[in-house]
C-alpha positions as CSV (number, residue, x, y, z in Angstrom):
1,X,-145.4,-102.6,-37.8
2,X,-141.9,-103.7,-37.4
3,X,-141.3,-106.5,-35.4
4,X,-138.9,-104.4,-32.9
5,X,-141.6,-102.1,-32.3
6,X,-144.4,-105.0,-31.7
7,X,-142.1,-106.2,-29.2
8,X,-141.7,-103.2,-27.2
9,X,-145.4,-102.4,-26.9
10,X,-145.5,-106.4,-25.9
11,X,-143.1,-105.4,-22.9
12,X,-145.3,-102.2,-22.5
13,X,-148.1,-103.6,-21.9
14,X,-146.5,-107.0,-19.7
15,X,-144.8,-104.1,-17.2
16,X,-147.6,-101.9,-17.5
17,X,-150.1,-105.2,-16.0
18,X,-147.5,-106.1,-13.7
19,X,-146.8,-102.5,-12.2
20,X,-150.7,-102.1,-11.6
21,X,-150.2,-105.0,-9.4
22,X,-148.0,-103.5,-7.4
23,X,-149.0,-100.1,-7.1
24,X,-152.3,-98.2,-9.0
25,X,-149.8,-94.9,-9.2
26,X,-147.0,-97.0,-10.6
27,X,-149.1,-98.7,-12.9
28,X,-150.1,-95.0,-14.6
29,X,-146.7,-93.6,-14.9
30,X,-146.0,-97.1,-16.7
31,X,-148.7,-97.1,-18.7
32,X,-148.4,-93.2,-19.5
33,X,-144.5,-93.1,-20.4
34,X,-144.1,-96.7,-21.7
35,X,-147.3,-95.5,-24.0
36,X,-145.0,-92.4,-25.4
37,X,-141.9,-94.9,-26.0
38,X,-143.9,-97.4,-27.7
39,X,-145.4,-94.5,-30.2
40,X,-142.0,-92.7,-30.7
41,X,-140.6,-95.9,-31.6
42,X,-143.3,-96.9,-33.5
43,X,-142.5,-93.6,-35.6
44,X,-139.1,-93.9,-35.4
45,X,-139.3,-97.1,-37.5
46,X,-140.6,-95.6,-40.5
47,X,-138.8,-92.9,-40.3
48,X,-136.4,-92.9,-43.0
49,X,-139.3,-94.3,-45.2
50,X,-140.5,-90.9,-46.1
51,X,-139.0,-88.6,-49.1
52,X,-136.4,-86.8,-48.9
53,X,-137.1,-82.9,-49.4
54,X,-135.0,-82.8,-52.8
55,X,-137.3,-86.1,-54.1
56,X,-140.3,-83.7,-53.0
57,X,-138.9,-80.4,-54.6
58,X,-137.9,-82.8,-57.9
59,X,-141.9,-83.4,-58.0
60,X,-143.0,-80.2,-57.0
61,X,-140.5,-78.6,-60.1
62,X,-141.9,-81.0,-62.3
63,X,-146.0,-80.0,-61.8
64,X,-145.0,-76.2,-61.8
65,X,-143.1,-76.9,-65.4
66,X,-145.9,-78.9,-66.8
67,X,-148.7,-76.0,-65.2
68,X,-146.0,-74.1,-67.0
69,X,-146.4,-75.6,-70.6
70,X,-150.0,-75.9,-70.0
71,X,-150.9,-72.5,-69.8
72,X,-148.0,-70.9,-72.7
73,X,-150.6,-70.1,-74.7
74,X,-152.3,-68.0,-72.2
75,X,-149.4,-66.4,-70.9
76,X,-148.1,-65.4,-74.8
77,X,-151.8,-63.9,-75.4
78,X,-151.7,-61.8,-71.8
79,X,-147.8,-60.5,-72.8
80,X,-149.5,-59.2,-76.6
81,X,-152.4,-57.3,-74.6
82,X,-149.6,-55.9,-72.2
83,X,-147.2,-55.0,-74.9
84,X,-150.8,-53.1,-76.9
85,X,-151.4,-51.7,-73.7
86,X,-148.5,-50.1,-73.1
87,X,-147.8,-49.1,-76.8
88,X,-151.2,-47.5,-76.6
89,X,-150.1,-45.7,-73.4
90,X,-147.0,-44.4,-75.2
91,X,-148.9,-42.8,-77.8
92,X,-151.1,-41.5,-75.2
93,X,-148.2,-40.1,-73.7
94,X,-146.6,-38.7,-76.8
95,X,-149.7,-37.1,-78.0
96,X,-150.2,-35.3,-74.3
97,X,-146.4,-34.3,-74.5
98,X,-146.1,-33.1,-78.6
């Protein structure tokens, strides 16, 4: 946790006491919105820690190309069936049609 945001939920809660003191209702809208400014803070400060989306599509493009190499020699037996098959299905045809 970064030592802005530790300071801010530090003030939170201080205000958030202090505001109870005064008034219960007071005290709950401090608590409530304070509570969603520490957290979007909070997430604020690691924001530009995460990947971009051309560092995740880089990865993603290299596991498809290596599933890719991985299964060649599946894919080069499944295009020699479909190539009999449909030599097999010509003839059919050209026997029907002679």
């Amino acid at each position: 946790m970064s030592k802005r945001v530790l300071t801010g939920a530090v003030t939170w809660v201080v205000l958030t006491v202090g505001a109870f003191l005064l008034d219960p209702i007071l005290g709950a809208a401090v608590l409530v919105f304070g509570g969603i400014l520490v957290t979007i803070g909070h997430v604020a400060s690691t924001w530009g820690d995460a990947s971009s989306y051309e560092e995740r599509e880089l990865v993603r493009a290299r596991r498809r190309a290596e599933a890719r190499q991985a299964n060649s020699g599946k894919r080069e037996k499944e295009r020699a069936r479909y190539r009999a098959a449909m030599e097999r299905k010509a003839a059919r045809a050209a026997r029907k049609g002679a």
